[in-house]
C-alpha positions in Angstrom: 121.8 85.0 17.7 123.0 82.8 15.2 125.6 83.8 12.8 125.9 82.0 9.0 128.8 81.0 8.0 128.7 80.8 4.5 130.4 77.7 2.4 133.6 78.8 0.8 134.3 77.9 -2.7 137.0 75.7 -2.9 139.5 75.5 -5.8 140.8 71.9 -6.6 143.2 70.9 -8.8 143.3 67.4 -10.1 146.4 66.0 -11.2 146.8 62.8 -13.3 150.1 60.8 -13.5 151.9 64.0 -11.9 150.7 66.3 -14.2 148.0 68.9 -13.9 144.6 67.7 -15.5 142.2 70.0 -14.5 140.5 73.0 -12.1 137.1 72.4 -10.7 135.1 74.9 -8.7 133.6 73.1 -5.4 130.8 74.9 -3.5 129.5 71.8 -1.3 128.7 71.7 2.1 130.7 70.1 4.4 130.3 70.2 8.5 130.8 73.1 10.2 133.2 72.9 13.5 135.5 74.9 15.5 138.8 74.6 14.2 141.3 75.3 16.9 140.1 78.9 17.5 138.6 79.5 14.4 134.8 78.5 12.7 135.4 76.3 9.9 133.8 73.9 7.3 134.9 70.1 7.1 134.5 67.9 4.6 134.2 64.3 3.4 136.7 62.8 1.1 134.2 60.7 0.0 131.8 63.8 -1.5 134.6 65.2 -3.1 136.1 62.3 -5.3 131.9 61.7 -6.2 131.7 65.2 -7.1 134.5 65.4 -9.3 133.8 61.9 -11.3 130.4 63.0 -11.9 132.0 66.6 -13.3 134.7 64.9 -15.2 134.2 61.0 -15.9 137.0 60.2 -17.6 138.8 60.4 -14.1 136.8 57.2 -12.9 138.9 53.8 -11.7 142.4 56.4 -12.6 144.4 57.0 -9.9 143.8 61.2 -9.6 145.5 63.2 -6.9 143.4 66.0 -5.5 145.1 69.5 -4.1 143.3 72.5 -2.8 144.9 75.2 -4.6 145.5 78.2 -3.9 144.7 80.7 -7.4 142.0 80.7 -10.1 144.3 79.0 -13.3 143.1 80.7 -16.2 
């Protein structure tokens, strides 16, 4: 029997020039593999970086760095 593995929710912070810019709330799909003993989703840079110039476009052709954080920032 197969066992679904649902997508986590992934918190990213974006920072801009060294500062923090924003929070965005990621739910995409990414691949799902073993992960040394673990069940785990990979994803593509690629998606990511679309997803969050299509959420924020003011980030396009600026150099943004992109952290997986840890907390909700309220």
């Amino acid at each position: 029997m197969k066992t679904k593995v649902p997508p986590p929710v992934l918190l990213l912070d974006i920072m801009l020039n060294g500062r923090f810019f924003c929070q965005l709330r990621y739910t995409g799909r990414g691949r799902l593999e073993w992960l040394g003993e673990k069940l785990g989703y990979v994803y593509n840079e690629a998606s990511i970086r679309s997803f969050i110039e299509r959420m924020r476009p003011s980030l396009r052709g600026k150099d943004y760095k992109v952290d997986f954080a840890k907390q909700r920032v309220i």
